[in-house]
N, C-alpha and C positions, 0 to 999 in steps of 0.2 A: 388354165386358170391360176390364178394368184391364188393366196390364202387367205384373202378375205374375203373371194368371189366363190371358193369352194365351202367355208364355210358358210358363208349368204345363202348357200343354194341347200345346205344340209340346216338351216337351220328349224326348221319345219317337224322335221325328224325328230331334232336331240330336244326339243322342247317336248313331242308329245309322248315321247319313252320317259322322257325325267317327268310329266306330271301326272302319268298310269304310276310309275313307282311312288310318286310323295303325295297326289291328292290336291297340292297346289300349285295354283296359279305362279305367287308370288314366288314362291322356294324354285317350281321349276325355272325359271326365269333366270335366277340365279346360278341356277347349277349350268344352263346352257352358257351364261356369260363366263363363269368360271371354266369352262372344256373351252372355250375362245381363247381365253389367255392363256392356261396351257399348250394349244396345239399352238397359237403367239409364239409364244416363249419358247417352242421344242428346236433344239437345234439338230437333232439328228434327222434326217430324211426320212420323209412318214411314207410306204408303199401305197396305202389307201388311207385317205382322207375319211372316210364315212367309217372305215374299222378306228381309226385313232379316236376320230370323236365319238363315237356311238359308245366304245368302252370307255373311254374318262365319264360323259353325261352319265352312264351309269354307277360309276362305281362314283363318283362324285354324290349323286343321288341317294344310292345304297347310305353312303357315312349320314346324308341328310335325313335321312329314315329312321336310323336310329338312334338319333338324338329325339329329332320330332316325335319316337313314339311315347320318350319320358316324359315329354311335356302333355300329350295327348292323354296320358295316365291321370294328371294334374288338373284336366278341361273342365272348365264348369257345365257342366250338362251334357247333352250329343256334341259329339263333334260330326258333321260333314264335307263333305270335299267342295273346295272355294268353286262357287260357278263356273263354268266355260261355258261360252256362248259358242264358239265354233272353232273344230278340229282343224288347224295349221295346215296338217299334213295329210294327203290323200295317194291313193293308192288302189285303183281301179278295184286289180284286183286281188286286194285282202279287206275292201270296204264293210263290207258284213260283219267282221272280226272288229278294225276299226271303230264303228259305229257302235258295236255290242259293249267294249270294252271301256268307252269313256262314260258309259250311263253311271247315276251317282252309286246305285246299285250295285252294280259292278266293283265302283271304287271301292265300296265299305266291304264286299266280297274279299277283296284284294288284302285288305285292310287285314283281316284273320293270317295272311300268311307272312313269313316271317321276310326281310327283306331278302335276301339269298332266293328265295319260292319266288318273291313278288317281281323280283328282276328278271328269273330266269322264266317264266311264265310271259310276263311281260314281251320279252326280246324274242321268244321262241312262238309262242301260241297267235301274238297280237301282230308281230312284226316277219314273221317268218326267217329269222335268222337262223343259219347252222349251228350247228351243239359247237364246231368251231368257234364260231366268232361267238356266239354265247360263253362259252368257258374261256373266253379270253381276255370277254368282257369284265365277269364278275370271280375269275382269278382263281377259277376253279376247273379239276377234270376235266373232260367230256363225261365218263361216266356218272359222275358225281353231280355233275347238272342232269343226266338221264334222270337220276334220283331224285333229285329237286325237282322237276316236272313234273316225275308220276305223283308226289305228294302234292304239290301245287294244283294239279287238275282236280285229283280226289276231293282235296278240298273247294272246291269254286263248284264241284258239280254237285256237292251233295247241299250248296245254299243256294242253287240258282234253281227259279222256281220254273216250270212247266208251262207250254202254251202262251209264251209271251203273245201280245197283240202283233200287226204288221204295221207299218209307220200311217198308212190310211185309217186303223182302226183307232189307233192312240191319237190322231189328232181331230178325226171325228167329237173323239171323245170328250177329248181336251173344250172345244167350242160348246160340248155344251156342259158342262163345267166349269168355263170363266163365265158364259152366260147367265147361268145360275148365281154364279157368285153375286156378280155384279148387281143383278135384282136382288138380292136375299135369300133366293127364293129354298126354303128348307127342305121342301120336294122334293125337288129338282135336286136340289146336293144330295138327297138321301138316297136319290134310286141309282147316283152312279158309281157310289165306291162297292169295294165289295164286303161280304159280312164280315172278313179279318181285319177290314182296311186300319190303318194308322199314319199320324201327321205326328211328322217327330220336327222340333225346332231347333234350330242353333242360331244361341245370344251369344256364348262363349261367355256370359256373363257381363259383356259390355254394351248389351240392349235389352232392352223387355223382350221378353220371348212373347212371341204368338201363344206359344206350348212346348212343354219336351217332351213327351209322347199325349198323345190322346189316343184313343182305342174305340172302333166299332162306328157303323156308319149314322147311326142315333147322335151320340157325342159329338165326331170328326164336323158333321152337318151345322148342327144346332152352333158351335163355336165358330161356327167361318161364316156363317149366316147372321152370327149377331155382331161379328169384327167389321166386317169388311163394309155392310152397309154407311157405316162408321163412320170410316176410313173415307168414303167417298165426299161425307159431309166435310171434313173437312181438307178437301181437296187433293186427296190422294188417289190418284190416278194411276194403269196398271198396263201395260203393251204384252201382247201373248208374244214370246218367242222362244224357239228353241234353245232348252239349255240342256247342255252334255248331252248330249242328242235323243232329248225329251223334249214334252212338250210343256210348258214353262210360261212362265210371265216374270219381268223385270216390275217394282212398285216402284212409284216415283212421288217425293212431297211435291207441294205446291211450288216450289222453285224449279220443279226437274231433278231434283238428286236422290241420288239409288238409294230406298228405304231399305228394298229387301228382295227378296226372288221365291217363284214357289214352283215345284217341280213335280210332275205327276211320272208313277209310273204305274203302267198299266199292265195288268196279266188277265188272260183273256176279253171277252167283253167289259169288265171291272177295272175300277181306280183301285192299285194296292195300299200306293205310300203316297204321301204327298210329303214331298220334304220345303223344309222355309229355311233356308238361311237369313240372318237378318244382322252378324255378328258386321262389324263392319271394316273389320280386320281385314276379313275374306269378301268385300263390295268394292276395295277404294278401284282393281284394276279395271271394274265397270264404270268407272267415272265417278264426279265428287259424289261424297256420301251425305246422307241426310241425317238428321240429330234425332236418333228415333226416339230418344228419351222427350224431348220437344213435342213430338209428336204424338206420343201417349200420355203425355198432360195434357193435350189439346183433346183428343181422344174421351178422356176422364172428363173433362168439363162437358163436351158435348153429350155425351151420356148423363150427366147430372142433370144438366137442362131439358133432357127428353122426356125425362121422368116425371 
């Protein structure tokens, strides 16, 4: 193969290591275009193709990381990681690891470790690369990634919670939780989150948030019961799909353009979190975006008129 047909075929890969290390869409996107020009532009002879790119997308990532974290310092409100509707890259079998590690969940897990942790976790646990090709990626030891793993697992394991659901139980669940929504029905929302449950929001500050956190399945309820009815009045419409391999809904205005996305995740029979991105930063690579400010004036006036 040539070297645009080697990396066409690797590109799957270096997209979904570079967006477990940065959380976006858009940045990973970048970092995988930037390892193209690189490996472009290398004039020495590369032995493997997938070791040259898989350590530039990373270490290219890593410098992204740590700029992005001073700005994530700076966020107005939650930050969450930009939707993915669906994982590039498969891999029979380390699918379960796959699957587990792009939940939003996950991400903000990830998110506690430091970039060095979050690569070498990343490349080792999610992707099953050798402490080789890991320390050669991210330009350190063998031993010294040993270290960064055991601290990298420590941490992921003592925030990952118990008893997850299995993909039939979460999307049972799911249906009857946008059903619910979709009626109002206050019930019905209250009997499926769990007593800890919380809906945390991300406007980023350039949308009306839904919420930045709300707390407990009374509140979570009573607010998504009194929005969303809303919402429908004035023509905002909502498709269930899986996002970062949850069960999810994309919102759409009256023209078709991405309001916003909402994201369950489920721990045992129970809804834990429900996350909204709505910032629209993090929507344009789901298609045009909608003016949600627009939209929560029209919002505003229908509720005045209700009354």
């Amino acid at each position: 193969m040539n070297k645009v047909e080697e990396f066409e075929e690797l590109r799957p890969l270096l997209f979904s290591i570079a967006y477990r290390i940065l959380g976006s869409v858009g940045e990973a996107e970048d970092a995988v275009q930037e390892a193209w020009l690189r490996f472009d532009g290398s004039e020495a002879r590369v032995a493997s193709a997938k070791a040259f790119l898989s350590a530039t997308v990373t270490r290219i990532a890593i410098d992204v990381l740590r700029s992005a974290r001073v700005r994530r310092e700076e966020y107005v409100g939650p930050w969450l990681p930009e939707p993915l509707l669906g994982d590039p890259y498969q891999d029979p079998a380390r699918s379960a690891e796959l699957a587990d590690s792009v939940s939003t969940a996950a991400l903000l897990l990830l998110e506690r470790l430091s970039p060095l942790e979050r690569s070498v976790f990343v490349l080792r646990e999610v992707f099953g690369f050798g402490f080789d090709e890991v320390a050669a990626s991210v330009g350190r030891s063998e031993a010294a990634c040993r270290q960064l793993l055991v601290r990298a697992r420590r941490h992921m394991r003592a925030g990952r919670p118990r008893f997850e659901a299995d993909r039939r139980e979460r999307q049972e669940l799911a249906t009857r939780f946008f059903d619910a929504l979709k009626g109002g029905d206050v019930d019905g929302l209250r009997n499926l989150p769990a007593a800890d449950v919380h809906l945390i929001g991300d406007s980023g500050g350039k949308a009306p948030r839904l919420a930045r956190t709300v707390h407990g399945p009374g509140n979570v309820s009573r607010l998504l019961a009194s929005v969303f009815p809303l919402m429908a009045r004035v023509d905002v419409t909502f498709e269930p799909h899986e996002i970062n391999g949850r069960p999810g809904a994309i919102f759409h205005d009256r023209e078709g353009r991405v309001l916003h996305t909402l994201t369950l995740e489920v721990l045992a029979d129970r809804i834990q979190t429900i996350h909204s991105v709505i910032n629209p930063d993090e929507l344009a690579h789901l298609g045009p975006v909608a003016d949600a400010w627009a939209v929560d004036r029209e919002l505003k006036r229908t509720r005045g008129r209700a009354r």
